[in-house]
mmJSON file of the N, C-alpha and C atoms, coordinates in Angstrom:
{"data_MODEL":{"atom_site":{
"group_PDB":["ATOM","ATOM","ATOM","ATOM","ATOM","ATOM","ATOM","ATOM","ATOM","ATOM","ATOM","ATOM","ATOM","ATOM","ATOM","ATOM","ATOM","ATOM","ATOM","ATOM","ATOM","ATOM","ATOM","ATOM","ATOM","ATOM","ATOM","ATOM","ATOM","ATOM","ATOM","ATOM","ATOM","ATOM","ATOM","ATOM","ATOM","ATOM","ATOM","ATOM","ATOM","ATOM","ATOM","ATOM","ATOM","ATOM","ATOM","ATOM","ATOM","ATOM","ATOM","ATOM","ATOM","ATOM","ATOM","ATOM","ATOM","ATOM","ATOM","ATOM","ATOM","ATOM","ATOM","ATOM","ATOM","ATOM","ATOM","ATOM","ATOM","ATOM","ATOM","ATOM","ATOM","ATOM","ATOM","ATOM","ATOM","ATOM","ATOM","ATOM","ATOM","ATOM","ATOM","ATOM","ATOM","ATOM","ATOM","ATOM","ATOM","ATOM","ATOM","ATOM","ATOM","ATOM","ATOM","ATOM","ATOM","ATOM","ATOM","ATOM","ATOM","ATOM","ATOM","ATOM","ATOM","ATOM","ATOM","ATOM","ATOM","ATOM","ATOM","ATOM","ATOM","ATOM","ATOM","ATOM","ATOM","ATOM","ATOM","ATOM","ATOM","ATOM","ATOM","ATOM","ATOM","ATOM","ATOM","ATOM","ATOM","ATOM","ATOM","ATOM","ATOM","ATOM","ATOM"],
"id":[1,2,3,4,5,6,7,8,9,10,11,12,13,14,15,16,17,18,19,20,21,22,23,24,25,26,27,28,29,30,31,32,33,34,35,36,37,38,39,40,41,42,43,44,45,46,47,48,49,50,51,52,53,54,55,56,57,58,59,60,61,62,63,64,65,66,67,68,69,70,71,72,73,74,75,76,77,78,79,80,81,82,83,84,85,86,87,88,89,90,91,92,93,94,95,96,97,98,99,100,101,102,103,104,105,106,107,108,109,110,111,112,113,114,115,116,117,118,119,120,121,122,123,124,125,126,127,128,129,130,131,132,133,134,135],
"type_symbol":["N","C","C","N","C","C","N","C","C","N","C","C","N","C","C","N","C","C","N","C","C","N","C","C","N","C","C","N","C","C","N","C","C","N","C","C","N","C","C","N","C","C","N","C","C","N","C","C","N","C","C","N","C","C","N","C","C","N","C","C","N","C","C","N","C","C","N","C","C","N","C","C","N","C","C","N","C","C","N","C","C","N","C","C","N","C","C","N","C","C","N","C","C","N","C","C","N","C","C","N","C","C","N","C","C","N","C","C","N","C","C","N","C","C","N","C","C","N","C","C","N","C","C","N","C","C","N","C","C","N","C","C","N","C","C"],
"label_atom_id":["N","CA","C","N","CA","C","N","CA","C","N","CA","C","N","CA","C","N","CA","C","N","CA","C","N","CA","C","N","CA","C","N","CA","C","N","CA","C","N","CA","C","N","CA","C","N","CA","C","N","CA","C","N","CA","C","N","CA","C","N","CA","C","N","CA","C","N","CA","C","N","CA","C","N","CA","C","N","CA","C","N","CA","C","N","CA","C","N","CA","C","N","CA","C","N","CA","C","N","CA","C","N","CA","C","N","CA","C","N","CA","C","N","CA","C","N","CA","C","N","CA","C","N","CA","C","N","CA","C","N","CA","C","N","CA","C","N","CA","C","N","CA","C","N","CA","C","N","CA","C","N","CA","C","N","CA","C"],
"label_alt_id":[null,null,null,null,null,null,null,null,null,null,null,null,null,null,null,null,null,null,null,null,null,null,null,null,null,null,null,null,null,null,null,null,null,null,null,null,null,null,null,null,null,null,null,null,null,null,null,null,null,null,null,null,null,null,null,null,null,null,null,null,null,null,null,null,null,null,null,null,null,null,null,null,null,null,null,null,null,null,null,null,null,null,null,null,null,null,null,null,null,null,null,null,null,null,null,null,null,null,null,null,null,null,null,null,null,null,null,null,null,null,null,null,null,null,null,null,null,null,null,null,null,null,null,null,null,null,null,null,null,null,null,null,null,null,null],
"label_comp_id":["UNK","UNK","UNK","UNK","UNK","UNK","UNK","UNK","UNK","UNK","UNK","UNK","UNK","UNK","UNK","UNK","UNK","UNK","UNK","UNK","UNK","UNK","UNK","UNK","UNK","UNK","UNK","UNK","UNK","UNK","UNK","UNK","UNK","UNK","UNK","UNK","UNK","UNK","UNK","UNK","UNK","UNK","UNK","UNK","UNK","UNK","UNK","UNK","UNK","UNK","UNK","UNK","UNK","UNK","UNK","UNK","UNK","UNK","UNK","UNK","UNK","UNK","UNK","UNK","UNK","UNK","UNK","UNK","UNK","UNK","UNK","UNK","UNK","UNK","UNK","UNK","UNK","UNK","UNK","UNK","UNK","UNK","UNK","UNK","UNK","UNK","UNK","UNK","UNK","UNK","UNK","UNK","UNK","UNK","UNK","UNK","UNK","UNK","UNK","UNK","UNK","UNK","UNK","UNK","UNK","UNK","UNK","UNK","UNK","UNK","UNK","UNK","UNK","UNK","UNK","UNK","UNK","UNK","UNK","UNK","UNK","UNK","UNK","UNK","UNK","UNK","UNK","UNK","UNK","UNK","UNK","UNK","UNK","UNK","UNK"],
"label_asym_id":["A","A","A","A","A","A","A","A","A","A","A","A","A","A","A","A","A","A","A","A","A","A","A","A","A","A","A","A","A","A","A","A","A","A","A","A","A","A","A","A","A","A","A","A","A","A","A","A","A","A","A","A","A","A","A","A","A","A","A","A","A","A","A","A","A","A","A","A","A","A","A","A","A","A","A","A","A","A","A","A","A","A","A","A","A","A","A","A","A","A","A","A","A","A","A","A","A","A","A","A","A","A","A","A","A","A","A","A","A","A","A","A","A","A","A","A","A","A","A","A","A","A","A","A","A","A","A","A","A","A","A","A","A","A","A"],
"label_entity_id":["1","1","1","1","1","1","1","1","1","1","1","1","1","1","1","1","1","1","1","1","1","1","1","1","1","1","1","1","1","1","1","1","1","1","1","1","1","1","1","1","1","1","1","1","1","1","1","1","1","1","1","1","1","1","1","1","1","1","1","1","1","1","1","1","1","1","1","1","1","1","1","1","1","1","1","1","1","1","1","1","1","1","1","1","1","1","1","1","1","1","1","1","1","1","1","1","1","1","1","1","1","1","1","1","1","1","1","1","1","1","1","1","1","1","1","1","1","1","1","1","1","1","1","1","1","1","1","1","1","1","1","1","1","1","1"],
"label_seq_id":[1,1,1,2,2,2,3,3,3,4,4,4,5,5,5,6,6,6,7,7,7,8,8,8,9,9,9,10,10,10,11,11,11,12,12,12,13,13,13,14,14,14,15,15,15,16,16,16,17,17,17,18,18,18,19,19,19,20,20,20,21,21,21,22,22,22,23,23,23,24,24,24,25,25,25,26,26,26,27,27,27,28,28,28,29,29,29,30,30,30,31,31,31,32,32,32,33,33,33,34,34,34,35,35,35,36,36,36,37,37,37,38,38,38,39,39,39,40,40,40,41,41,41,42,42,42,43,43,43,44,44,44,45,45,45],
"pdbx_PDB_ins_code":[null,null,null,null,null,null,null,null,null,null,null,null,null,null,null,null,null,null,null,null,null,null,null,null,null,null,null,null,null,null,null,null,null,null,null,null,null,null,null,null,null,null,null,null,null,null,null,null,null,null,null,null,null,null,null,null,null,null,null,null,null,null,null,null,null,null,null,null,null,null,null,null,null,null,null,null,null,null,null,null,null,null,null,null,null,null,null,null,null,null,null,null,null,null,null,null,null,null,null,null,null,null,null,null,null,null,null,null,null,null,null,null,null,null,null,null,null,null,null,null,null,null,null,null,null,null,null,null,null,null,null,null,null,null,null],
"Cartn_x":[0.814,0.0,0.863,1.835,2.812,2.798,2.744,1.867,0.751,-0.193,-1.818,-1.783,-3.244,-3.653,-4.36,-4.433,-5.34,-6.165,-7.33,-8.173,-8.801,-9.17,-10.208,-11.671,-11.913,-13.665,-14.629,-14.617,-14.995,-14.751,-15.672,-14.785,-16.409,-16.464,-17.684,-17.714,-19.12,-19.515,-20.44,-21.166,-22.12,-22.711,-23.186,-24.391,-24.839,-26.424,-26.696,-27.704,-26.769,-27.008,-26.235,-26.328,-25.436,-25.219,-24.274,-23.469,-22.69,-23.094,-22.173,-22.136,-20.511,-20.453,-19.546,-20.109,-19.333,-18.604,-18.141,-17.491,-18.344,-19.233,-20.311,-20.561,-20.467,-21.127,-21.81,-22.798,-23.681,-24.408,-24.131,-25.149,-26.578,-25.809,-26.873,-26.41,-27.977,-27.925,-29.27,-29.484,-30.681,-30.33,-30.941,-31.701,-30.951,-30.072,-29.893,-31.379,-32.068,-33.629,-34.06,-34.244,-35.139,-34.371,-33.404,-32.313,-32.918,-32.532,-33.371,-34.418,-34.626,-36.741,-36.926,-35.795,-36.524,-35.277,-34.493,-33.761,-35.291,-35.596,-36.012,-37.875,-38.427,-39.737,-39.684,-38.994,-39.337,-39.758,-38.793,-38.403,-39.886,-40.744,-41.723,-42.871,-43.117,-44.537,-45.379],
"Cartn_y":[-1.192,0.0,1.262,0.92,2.144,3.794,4.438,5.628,5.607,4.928,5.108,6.219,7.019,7.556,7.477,7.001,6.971,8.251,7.941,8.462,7.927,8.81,7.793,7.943,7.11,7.027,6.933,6.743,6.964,6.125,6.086,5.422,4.649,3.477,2.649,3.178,3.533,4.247,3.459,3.359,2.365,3.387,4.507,5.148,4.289,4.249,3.494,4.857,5.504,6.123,6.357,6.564,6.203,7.942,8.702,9.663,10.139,11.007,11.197,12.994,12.987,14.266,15.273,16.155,16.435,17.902,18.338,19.695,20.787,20.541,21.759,21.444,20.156,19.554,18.554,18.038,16.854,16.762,15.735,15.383,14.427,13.472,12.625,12.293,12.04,11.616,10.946,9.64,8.499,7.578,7.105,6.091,4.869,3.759,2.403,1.59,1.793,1.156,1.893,2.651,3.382,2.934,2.598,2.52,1.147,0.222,-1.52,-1.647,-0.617,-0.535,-0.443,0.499,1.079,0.262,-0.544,-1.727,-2.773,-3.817,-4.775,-4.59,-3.099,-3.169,-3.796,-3.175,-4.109,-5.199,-6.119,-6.96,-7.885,-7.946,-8.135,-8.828,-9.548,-9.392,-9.75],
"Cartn_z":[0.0,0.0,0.0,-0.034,-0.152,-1.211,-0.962,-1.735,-1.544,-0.811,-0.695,0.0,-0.154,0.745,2.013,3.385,3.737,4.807,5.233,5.955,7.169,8.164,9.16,8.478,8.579,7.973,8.898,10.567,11.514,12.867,13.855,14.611,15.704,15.946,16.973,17.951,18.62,19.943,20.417,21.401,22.345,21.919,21.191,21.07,20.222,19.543,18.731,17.775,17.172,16.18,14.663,13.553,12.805,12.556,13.134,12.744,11.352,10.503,9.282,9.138,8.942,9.47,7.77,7.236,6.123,6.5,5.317,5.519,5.885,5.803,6.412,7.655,8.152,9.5,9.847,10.59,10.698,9.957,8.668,7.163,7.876,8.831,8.932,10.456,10.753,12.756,12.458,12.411,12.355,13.631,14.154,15.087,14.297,14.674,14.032,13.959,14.824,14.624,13.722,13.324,12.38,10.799,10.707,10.024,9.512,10.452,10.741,9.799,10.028,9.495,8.876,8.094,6.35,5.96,6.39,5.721,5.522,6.812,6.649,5.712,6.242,5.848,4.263,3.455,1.754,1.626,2.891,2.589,3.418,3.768,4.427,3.642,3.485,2.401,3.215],
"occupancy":[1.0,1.0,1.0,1.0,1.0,1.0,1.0,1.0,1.0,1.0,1.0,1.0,1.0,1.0,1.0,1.0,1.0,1.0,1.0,1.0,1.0,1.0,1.0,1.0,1.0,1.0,1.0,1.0,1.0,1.0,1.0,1.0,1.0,1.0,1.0,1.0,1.0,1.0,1.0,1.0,1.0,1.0,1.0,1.0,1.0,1.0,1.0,1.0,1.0,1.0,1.0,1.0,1.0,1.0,1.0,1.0,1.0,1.0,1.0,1.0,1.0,1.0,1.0,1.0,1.0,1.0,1.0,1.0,1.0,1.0,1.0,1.0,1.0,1.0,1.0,1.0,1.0,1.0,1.0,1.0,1.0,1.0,1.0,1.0,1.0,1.0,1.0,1.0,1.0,1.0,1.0,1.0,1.0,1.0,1.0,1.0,1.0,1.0,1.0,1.0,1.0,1.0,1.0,1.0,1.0,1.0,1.0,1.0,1.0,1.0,1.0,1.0,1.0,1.0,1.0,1.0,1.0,1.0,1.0,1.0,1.0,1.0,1.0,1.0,1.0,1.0,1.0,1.0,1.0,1.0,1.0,1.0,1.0,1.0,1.0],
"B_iso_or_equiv":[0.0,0.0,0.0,0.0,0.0,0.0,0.0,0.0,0.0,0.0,0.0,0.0,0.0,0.0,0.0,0.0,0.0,0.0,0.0,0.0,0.0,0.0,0.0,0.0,0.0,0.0,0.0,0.0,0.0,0.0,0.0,0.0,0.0,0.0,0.0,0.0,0.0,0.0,0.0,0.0,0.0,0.0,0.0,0.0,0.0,0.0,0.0,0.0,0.0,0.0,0.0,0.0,0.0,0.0,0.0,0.0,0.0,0.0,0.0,0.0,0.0,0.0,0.0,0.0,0.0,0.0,0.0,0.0,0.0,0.0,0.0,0.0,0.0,0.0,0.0,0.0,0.0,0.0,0.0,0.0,0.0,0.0,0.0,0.0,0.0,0.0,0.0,0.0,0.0,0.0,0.0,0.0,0.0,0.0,0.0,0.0,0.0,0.0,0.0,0.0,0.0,0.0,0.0,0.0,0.0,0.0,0.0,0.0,0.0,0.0,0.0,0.0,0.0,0.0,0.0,0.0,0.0,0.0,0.0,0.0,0.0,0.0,0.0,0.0,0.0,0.0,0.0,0.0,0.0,0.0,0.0,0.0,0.0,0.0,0.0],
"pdbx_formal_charge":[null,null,null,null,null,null,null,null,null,null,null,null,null,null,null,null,null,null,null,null,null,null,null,null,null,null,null,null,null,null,null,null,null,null,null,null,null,null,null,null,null,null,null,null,null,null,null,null,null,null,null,null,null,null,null,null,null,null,null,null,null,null,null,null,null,null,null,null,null,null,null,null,null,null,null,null,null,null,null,null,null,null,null,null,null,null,null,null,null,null,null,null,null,null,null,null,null,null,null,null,null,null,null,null,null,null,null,null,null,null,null,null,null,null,null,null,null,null,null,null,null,null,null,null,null,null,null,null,null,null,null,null,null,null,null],
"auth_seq_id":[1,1,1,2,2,2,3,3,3,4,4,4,5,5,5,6,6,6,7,7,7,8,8,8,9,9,9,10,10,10,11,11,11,12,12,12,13,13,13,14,14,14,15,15,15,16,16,16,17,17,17,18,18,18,19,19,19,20,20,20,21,21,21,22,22,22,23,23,23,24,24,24,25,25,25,26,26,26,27,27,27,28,28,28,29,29,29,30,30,30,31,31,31,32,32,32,33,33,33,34,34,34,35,35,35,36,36,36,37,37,37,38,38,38,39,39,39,40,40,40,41,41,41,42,42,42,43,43,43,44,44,44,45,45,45],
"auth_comp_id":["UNK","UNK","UNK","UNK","UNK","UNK","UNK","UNK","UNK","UNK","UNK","UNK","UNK","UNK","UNK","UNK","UNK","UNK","UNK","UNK","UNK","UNK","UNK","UNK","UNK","UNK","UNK","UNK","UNK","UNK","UNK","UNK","UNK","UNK","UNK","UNK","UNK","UNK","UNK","UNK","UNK","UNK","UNK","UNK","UNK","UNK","UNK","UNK","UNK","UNK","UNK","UNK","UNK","UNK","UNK","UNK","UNK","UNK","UNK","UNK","UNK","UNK","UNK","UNK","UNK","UNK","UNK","UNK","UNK","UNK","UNK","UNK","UNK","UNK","UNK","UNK","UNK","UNK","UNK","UNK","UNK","UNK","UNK","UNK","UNK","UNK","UNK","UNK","UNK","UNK","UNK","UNK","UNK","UNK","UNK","UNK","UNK","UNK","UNK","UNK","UNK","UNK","UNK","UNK","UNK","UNK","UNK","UNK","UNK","UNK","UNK","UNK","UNK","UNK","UNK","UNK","UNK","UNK","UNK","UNK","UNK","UNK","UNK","UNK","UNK","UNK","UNK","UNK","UNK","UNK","UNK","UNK","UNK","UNK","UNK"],
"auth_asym_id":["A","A","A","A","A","A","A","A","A","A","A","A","A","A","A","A","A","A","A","A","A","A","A","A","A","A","A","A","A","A","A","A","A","A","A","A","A","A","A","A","A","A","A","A","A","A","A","A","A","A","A","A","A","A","A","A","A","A","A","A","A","A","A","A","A","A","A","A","A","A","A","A","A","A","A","A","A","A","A","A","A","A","A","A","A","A","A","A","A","A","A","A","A","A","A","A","A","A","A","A","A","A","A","A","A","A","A","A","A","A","A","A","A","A","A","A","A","A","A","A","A","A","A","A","A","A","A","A","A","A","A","A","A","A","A"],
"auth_atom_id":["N","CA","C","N","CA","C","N","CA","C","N","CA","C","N","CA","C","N","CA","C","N","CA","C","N","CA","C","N","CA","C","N","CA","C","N","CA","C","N","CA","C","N","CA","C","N","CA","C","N","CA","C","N","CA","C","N","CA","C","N","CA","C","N","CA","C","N","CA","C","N","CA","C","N","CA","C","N","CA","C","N","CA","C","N","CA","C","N","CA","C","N","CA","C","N","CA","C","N","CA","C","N","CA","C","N","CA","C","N","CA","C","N","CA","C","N","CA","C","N","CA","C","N","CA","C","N","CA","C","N","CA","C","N","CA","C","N","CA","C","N","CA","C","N","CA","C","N","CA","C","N","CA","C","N","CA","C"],
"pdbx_PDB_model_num":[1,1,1,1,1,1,1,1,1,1,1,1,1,1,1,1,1,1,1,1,1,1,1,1,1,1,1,1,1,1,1,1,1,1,1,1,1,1,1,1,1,1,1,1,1,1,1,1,1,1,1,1,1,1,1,1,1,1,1,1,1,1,1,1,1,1,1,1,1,1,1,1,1,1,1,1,1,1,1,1,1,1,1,1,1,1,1,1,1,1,1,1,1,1,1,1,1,1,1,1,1,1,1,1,1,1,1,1,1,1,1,1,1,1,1,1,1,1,1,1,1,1,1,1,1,1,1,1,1,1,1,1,1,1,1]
}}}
């Protein structure tokens, strides 16, 4: 990997929210359940 670039891309917390943070600031702050939900609901019949 020598010449790569890398980055931190973030880091695990016992909060259970999924945090995403851009150059302006906090893009996204969701609930991991709520997250769960509009994953599994499709999938439901």
């Amino acid at each position: 990997m020598k010449g790569s670039t890398l980055t931190r891309l973030g880091a695990v917390t016992p909060d259970p929210q999924l945090k995403i943070t851009g150059r302006g600031g906090l893009v996204v702050n969701a609930p991991l359940a709520d997250l769960k939900e509009a994953w599994q609901r499709p999938l439901r019949w």
